[in-house]
C-alpha positions in Angstrom: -1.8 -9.0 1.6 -1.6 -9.6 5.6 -5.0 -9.0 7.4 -5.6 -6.9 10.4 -6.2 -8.7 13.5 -9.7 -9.7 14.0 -11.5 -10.1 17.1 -13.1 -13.4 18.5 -14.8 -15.2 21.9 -14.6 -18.4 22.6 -17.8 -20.0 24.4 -19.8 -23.1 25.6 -16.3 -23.4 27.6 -17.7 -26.6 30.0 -15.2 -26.8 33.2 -12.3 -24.7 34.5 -10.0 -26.8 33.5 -11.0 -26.8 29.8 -10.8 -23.1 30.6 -7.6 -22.5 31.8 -6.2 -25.3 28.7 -7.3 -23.2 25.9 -6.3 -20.1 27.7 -2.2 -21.7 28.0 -2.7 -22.9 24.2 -3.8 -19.4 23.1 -1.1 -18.0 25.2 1.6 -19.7 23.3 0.6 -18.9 19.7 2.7 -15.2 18.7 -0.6 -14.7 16.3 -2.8 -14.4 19.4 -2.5 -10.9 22.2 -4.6 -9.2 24.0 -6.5 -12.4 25.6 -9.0 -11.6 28.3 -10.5 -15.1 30.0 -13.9 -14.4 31.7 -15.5 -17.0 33.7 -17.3 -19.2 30.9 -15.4 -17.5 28.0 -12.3 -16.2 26.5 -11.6 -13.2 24.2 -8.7 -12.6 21.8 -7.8 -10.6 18.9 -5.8 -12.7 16.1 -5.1 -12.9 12.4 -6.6 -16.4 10.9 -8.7 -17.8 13.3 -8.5 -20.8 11.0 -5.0 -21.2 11.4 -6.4 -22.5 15.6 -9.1 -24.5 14.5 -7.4 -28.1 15.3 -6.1 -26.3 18.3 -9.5 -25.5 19.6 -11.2 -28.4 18.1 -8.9 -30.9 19.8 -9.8 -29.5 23.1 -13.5 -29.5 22.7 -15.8 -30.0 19.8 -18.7 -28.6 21.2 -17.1 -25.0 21.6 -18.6 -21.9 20.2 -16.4 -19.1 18.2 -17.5 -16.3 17.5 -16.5 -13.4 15.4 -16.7 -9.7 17.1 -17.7 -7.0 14.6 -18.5 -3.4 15.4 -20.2 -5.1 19.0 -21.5 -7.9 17.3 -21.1 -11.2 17.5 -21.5 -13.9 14.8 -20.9 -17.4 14.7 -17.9 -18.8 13.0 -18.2 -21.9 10.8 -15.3 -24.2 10.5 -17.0 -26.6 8.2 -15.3 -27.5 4.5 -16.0 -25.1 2.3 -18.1 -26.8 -0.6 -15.6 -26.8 -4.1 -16.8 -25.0 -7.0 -15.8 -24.3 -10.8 -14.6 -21.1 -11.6 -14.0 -19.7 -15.1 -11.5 -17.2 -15.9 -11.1 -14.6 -19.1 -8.2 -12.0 -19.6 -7.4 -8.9 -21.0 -4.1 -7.1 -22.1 -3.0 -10.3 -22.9 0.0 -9.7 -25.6 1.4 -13.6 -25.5 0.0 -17.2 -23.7 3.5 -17.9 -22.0 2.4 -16.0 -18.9 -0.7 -17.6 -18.9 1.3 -21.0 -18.9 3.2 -19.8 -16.0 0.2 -19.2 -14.4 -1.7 -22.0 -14.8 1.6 -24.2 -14.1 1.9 -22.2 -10.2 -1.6 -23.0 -10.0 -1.3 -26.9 -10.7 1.2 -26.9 -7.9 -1.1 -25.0 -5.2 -3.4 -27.7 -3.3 -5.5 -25.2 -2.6 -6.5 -25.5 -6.8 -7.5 -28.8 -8.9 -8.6 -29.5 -12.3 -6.6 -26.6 -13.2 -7.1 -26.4 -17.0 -6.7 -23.4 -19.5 -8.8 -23.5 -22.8 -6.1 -21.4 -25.7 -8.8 -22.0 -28.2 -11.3 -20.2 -26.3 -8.8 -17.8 -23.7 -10.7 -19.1 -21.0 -8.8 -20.3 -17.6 -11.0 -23.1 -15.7 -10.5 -24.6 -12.0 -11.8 -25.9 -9.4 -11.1 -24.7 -5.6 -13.1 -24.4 -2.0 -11.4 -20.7 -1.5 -13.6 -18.1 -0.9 -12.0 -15.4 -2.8 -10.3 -17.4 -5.9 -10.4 -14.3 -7.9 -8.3 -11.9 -5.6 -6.1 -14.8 -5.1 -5.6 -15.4 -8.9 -5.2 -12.1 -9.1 -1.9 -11.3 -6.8 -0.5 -14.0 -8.0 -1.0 -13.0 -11.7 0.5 -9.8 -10.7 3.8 -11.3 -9.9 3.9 -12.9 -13.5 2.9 -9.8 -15.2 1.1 -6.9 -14.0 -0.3 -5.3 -16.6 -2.7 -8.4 -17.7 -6.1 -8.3 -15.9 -8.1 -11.4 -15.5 -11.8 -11.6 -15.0 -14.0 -14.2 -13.4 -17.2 -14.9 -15.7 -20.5 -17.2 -13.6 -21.3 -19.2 -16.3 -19.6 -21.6 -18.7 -17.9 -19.7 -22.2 -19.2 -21.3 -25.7 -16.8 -20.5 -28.6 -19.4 -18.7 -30.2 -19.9 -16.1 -27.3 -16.3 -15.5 -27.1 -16.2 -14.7 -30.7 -19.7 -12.3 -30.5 -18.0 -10.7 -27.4 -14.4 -10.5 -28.5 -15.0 -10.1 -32.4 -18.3 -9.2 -33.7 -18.8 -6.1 -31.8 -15.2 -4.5 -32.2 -16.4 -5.4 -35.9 -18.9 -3.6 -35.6 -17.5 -0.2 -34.0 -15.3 0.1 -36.6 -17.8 -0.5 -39.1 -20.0 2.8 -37.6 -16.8 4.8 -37.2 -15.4 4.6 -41.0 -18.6 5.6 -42.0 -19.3 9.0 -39.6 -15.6 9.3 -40.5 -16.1 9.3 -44.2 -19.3 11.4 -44.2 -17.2 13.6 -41.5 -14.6 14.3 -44.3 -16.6 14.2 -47.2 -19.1 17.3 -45.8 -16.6 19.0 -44.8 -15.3 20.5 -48.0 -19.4 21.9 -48.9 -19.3 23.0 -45.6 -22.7 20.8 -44.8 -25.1 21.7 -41.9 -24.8 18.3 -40.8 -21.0 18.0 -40.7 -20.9 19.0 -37.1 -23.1 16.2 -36.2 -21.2 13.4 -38.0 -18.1 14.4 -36.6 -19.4 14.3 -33.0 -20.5 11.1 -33.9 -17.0 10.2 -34.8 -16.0 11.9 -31.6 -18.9 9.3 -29.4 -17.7 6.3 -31.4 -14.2 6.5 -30.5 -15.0 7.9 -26.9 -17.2 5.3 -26.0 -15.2 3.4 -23.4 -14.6 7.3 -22.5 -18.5 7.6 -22.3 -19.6 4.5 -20.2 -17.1 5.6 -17.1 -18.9 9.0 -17.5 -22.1 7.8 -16.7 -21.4 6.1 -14.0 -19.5 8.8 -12.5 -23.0 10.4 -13.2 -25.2 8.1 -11.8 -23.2 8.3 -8.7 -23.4 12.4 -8.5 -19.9 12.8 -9.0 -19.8 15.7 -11.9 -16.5 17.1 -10.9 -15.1 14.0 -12.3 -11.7 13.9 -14.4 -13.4 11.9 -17.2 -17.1 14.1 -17.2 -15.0 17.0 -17.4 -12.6 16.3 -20.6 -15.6 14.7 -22.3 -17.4 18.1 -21.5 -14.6 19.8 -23.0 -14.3 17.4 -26.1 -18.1 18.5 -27.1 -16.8 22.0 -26.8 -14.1 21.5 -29.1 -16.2 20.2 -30.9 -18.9 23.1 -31.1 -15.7 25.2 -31.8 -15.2 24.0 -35.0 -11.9 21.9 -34.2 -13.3 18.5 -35.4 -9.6 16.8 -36.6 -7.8 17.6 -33.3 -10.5 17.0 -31.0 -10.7 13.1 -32.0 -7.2 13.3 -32.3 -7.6 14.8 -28.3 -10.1 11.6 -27.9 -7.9 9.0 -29.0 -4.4 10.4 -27.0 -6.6 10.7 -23.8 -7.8 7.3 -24.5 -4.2 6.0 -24.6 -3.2 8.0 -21.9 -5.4 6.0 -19.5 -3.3 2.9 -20.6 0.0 4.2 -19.9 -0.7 6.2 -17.1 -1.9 2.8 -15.3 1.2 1.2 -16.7 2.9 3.9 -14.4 1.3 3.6 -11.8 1.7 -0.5 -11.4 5.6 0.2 -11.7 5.6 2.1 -9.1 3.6 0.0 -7.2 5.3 -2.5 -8.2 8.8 -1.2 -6.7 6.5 -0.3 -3.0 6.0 -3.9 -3.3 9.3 -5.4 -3.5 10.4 -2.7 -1.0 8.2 -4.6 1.7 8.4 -8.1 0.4 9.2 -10.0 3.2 11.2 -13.7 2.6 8.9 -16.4 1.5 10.8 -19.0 0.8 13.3 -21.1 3.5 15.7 -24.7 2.9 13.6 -27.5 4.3 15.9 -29.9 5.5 14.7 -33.9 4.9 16.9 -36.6 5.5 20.0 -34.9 4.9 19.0 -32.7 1.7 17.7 -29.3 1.3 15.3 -28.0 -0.9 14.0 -24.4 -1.0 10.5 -24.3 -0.6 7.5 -21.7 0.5 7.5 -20.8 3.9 3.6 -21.1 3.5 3.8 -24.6 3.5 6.3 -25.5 5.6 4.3 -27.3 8.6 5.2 -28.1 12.1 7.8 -30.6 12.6 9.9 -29.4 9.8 13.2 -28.4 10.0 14.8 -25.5 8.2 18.6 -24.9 7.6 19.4 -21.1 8.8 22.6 -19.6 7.5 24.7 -16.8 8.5 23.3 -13.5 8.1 19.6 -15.1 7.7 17.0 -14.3 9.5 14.9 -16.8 11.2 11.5 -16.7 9.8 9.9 -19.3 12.3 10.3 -19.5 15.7 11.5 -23.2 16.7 14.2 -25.1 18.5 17.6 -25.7 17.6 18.4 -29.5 16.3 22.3 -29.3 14.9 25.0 -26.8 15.3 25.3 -23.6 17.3 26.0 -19.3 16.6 25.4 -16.3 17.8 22.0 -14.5 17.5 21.2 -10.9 17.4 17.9 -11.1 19.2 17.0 -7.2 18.9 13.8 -7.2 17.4 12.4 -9.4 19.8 14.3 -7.8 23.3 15.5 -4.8 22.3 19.4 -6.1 23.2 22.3 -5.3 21.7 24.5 -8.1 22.9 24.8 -11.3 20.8 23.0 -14.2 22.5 24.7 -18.0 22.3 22.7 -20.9 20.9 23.4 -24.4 20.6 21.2 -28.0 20.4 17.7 -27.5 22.3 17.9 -23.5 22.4 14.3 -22.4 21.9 14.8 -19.3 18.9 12.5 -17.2 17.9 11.6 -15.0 14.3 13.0 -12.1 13.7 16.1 -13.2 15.0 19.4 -12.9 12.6 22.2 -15.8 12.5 25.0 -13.3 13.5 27.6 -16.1 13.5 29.5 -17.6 11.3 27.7 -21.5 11.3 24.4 -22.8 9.7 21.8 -24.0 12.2 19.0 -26.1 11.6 15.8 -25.3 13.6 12.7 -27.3 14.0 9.6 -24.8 13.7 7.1 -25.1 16.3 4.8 -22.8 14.6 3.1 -21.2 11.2 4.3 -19.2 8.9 1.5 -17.2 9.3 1.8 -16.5 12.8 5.0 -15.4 13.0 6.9 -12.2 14.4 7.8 -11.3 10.7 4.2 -11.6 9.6 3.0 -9.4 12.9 5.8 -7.0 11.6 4.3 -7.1 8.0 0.5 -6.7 9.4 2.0 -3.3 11.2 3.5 -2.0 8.1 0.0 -2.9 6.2 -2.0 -1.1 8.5 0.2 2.7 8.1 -1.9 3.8 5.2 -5.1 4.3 6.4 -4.7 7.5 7.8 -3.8 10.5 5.8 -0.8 12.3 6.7 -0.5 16.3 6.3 0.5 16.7 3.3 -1.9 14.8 1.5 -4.6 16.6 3.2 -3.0 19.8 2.3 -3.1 18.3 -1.1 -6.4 17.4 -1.7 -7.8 21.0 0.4 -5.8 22.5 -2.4 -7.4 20.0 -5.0 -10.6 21.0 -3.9 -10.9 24.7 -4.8 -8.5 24.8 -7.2 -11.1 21.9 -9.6 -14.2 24.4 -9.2 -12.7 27.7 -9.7 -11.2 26.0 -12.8 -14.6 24.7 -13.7 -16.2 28.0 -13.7 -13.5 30.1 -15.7 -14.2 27.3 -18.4 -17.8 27.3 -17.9 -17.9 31.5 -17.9 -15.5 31.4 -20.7 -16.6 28.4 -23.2 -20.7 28.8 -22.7 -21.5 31.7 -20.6 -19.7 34.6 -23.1 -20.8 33.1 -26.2 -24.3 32.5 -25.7 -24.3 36.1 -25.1 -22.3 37.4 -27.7 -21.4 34.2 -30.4 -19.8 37.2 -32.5 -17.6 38.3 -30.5 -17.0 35.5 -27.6 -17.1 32.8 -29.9 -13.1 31.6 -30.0 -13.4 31.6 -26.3 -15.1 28.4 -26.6 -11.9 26.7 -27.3 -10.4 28.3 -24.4 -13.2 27.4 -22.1 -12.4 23.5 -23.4 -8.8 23.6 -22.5 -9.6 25.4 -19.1 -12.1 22.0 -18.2 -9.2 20.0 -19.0 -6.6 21.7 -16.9 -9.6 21.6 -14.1 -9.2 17.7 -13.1 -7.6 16.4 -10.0 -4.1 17.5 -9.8 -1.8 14.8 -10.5 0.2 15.6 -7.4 -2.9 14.5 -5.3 -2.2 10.5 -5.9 1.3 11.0 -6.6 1.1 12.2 -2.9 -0.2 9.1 -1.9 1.9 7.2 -3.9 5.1 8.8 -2.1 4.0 8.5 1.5 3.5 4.4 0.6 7.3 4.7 -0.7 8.3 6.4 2.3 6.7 3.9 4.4 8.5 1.3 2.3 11.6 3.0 2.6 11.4 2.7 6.3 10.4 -0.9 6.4 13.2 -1.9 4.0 15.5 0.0 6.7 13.7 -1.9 9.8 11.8 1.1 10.5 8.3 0.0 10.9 5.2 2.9 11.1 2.3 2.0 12.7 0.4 5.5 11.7 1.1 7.2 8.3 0.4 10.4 10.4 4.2 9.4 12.3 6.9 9.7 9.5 5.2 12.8 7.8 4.9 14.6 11.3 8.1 13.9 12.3 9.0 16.7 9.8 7.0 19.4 11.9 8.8 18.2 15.3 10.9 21.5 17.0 12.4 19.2 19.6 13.4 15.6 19.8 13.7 13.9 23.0 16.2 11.3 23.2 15.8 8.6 26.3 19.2 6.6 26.8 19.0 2.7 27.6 18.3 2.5 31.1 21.7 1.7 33.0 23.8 1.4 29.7 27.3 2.9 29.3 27.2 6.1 26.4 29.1 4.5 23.2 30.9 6.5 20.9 27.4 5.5 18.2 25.3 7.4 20.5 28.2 10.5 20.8 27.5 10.4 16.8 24.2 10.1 16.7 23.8 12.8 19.3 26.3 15.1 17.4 24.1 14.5 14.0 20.8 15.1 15.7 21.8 18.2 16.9 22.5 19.5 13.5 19.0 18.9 12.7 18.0 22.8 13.2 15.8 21.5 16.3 16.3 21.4 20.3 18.2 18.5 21.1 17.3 17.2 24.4 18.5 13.9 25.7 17.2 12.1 29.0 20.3 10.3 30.5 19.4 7.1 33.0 23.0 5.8 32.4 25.8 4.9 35.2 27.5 8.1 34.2 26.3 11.6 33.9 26.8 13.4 31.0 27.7 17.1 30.1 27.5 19.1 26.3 27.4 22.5 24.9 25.5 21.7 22.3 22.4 20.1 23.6 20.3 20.0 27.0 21.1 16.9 29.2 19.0 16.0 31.8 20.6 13.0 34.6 18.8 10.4 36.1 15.5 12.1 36.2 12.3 10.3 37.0 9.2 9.5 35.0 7.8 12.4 36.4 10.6 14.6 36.4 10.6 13.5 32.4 6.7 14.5 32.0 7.4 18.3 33.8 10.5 18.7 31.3 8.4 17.9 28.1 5.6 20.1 29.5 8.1 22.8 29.2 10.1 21.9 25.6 9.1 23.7 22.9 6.8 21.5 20.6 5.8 19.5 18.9 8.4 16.8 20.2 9.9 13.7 18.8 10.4 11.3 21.5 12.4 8.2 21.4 12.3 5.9 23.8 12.0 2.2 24.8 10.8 0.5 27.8 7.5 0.3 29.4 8.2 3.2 32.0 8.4 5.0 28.5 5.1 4.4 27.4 3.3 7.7 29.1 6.0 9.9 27.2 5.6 8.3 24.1 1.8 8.8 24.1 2.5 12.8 25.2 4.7 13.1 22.5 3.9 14.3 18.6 5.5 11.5 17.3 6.4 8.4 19.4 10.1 6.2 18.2 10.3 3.7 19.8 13.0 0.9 19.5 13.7 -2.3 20.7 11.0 -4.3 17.6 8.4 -6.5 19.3 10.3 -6.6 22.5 7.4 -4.9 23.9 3.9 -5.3 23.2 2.6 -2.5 25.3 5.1 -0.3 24.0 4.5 -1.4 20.6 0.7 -0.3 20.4 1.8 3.5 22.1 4.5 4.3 19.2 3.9 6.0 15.8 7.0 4.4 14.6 9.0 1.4 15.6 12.9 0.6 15.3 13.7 -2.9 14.7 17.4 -2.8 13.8 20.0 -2.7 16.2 22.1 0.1 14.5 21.7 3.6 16.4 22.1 5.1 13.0 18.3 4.3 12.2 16.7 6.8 14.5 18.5 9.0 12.0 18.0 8.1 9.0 13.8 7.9 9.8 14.2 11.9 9.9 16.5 11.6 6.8 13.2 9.5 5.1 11.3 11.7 6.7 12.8 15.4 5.0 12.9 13.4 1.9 9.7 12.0 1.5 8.0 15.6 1.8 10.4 16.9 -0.7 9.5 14.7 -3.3 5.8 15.6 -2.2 6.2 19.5 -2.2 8.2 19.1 -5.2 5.9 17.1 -7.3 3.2 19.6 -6.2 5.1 22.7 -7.6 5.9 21.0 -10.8 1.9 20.0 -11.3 0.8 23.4 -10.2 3.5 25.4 -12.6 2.7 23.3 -15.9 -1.4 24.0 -15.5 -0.2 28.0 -15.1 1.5 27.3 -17.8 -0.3 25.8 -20.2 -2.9 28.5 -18.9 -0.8 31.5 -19.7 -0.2 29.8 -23.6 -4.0 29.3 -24.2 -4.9 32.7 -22.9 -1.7 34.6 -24.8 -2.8 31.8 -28.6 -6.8 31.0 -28.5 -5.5 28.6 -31.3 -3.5 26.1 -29.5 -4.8 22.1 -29.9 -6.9 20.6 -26.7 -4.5 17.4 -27.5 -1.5 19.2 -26.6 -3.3 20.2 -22.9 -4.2 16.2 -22.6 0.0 16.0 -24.0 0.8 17.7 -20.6 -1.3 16.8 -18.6 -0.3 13.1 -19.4 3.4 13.4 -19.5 3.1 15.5 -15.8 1.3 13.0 -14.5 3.7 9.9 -15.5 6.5 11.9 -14.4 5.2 12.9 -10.9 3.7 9.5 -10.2 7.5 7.6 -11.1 9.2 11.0 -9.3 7.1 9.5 -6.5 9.1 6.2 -5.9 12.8 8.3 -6.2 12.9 8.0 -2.2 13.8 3.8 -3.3 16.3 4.3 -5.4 
């Protein structure tokens, strides 16, 4: 996972020249922007502040860096990290090999020593100066197999505490279960006062995992709670007299959990390699290759580029020449000749037909790509329409559901057992049908493949608000490259734009005016000119631009498209969505992701919302019908609209 930019000051700067030093070294690492030099200190936002520690120790020992947080400043510490043992335990585990794998990765990180994994016991040990060993064990365990979890324990595992954890107490639940079980049956035929009791015993025992999530839900005031509410309806079943199928409803919902997570990893799992960006490169060393991680390729190396690669480090060229397409770093269409000593740059793509070899001058880490990645990261945060439509929808349909089962299943019978009594059942079913709708992460699930979509197509979105709004646009606003002949790519673009079912307008600053039927063109007007024209469109607008002259109609626009990639830094930070592919074709296809991603979204809804009304309809029209059939549903809708969510990738 790439981290946001951070913020940091640099002070105890002694002399102007040690000043204006660090300010030209900052300056020339793509990691650092937005550098403001003061008179004794400097100010900068940038990714790993450790990545610049030799840089700004090398220039003076004694400086201070500090760490800007919400206005606050606190001191960084560069010092070693002091190395500690960890210990490691996992679950899910079916076979070792992946554990081997594992451990075998690990042996080969330097960041890890003493790497040693205990099969007797299932306990992983290492030693390592990381701060967060556990997250970092844990993405990389994902890539081996995702559906094994691993768990960090403080204090050295005996073999007899792993047994007493592992063995004993399972032992010991199933001990406690055959026997409610067996009482269960065996009252049941003499119809026993206390056979209600020793079934919802049976019902606790094989809900307990079940039980120990609902109390913290509890503790934690959250009683509208998926989990508090089918365990509420499982005690209902149970005072309904429906002992058999309401452990049965126990144990499937129990499973569900399981497989639902299963689910939702492979879908995850397909964002992922959606937005994986290349992490491995051919280090060149005295006339051999090898492939290795980028990560640990330093400065000084060389790597061999071929054709159709794109450079992942910026560097200089040291043997053969090509032809670059530089887009996403100037916004250019034309291919750009290199040769021995041309300074390249990543992000830029061998569009010729010979390898080059290029010696980086820089990290892995602080590359374009990586920037491009961190953009991509950031999208989520916000929530786009439709999953706030979603979750508005979520949040009265769960207590209105609630209250019919309430009414129904306790209300009704307390004041007339007699005659309201089978409505218990009812009221049980109803509870279950009240969780979250399934549609309301499957949502979020979809707008994470549409951003991946649009990554995987070099469309980055800096705000998940962008693609999801650029459904609602009535007009889109299409600025032409400043002096730049009209090619027959634009004519087609232009032509399938305007069969959107919105306005079609389209600013024209090229040597050539332009005339069509079919859409508004506006020649060689001015920044201003362009500001009265929008003030007049019918919105919201879609404007796609991409120079800095741009920048005040992008920010007066719905949704901002910019293209062009990093060319631009300013421009960058005023866009909800950034092209980085030279191919016209992508403004497009972002509204094709666009329409797409909210169908699978409004789809997934309907589906969710018409199998509750169903399953409502059959428990009102047969009292009788099983509460594990209801969990049946709700389990198979919600694997099906959680994969449905990912379609947009295939």
């Amino acid at each position: 996972m790439i981290l946001a930019k951070k913020t940091f000051e640099i002070s105890n700067i002694h002399s102007v020249e040690e000043l204006n030093n660090l300010s030209l070294e900052l300056n020339s690492k793509e990691q650092v922007s937005h550098i403001k030099v003061n008179k004794d200190n400097i100010v900068f936002n940038c990714i790993d502040i450790d990545a610049l520690s030799h840089l700004i120790q090398n220039i003076n020992k004694e400086l201070i860096v500090k760490e800007v947080v919400d206005g606050q400043k606190r001191q960084y510490d560069f010092a070693q990290k002091k190395e500690s043992k960890h210990y490691f335990m996992f679950k899910n585990m079916i076979t070792e090999d992946d554990i081997y794998v594992l451990v075998k990765r690990l042996e080969e990180d330097q960041r890890y020593h003493d790497v040693y994994y205990d099969s007797q016991n299932k306990v992983l040990m290492l030693v390592s100066s990381q701060r967060d060993v556990l997250s970092l064990l844990r993405k990389e365990l994902f890539k081996i197999n995702p559906s094994i979890e691993i768990i960090e324990h403080r204090k050295p595992i005996r073999s007899q505490d792993v047994f007493n954890q592992k063995y004993l107490n399972t032992y010991i639940r199933i001990g406690i279960l055959l026997v409610v079980f067996s009482l269960a049956l065996i009252t049941s035929k003499d119809h026993s006062q206390v056979t209600p009791f020793l079934w919802l015993a049976t019902m606790l025992v094989l809900a307990e995992p079940l039980l120990k999530r609902v109390w913290t839900k509890l503790r934690h005031n959250n009683f509208l709670d998926e989990d508090v509410l089918v365990l509420c309806a499982l005690l209902m079943g149970i005072a309904s007299g429906v002992y058999v199928e309401t452990c049965l409803a126990v144990i499937l919902y129990q499973v569900a959990g399981p497989i639902l997570t299963k689910v939702l990893e492979r879908s995850l799992h397909k964002i992922d390699q959606a937005v994986t960006m290349p992490e491995r490169g051919m280090r060149v060393q005295q006339d051999t290759s090898e492939e290795v991680s980028l990560y640990d390729v330093e400065i000084g190396d060389v790597l061999e580029i071929k054709p159709g690669e794109t450079i992942p480090i910026p560097g200089v060229i040291v043997k053969g020449s090509t032809k670059l397409n530089t887009y996403s770093n100037t916004s250019t269409y034309e291919l750009v000749d290199v040769s021995d000593h041309s300074e390249v740059h990543s992000g830029d793509v061998n569009a010729g037909e010979n390898s080059i070899h290029i010696q980086v001058n820089e990290t892995y880490e602080s590359s374009n790509l990586n920037e491009l990645m961190n953009i991509a990261s950031v999208a989520p945060v916000y929530e786009s329409k439709i999953e706030q439509y979603t979750k508005i929808l979520s949040r009265f349909y769960t207590p209105v559901m609630v209250t019919l089962g309430i009414v129904l299943g306790i209300i009704l019978p307390i004041v007339s057992f007699d005659e309201y009594g089978q409505y218990i059942h009812v009221g049980a079913i109803l509870l279950i049908l009240s969780g979250a709708l399934s549609s309301d992460q499957s949502t979020a699930i979809g707008m994470l493949a549409g951003f991946a979509k649009a990554f995987e197509s070099g469309i980055i979105v800096e705000s998940s608000l962008g693609l999801d709004s650029v459904n609602a646009a009535q007009t889109i606003v299409y600025d032409r490259f400043d002096g730049v002949e009209v090619t027959e790519e634009e004519l087609d673009l232009f032509k399938k734009l305007s069969h959107m079912g919105r306005t079609l307008v389209i600013f024209n600053d090229g040597p050539v005016a332009l005339e069509n039927d079919q859409y508004t063109i506006y020649n060689d007007l001015t920044v201003e000119e362009k500001l009265e024209k929008m003030d007049s469109l019918i919105g919201p607008i879609v404007y796609i631009g991409d120079s800095f002259k741009d920048i005040v109609l992008l920010q007066k626009s719905y949704v901002g498209i910019s293209r062009g990639g990093l060319a631009d830094s300013k421009v960058v930070e005023n866009s909800d969505i950034v092209l980085i592919d030279s191919d016209l074709n992508k403004v497009y296809e972002t509204f094709l992701i666009a329409r797409k991603m909210r169908t699978i979204a409004v789809g997934n809804n309907i589906l969710t919302i018409f199998m509750k009304l169903a399953v409502l309809v059959a428990v009102i029209s047969f009292t009788a019908l099983p509460l594990w059939i209801a969990i049946l549903v709700e389990m198979m809708v919600s694997a099906f609209v959680m994969s449905s969510s990912t379609f947009i990738l295939e």
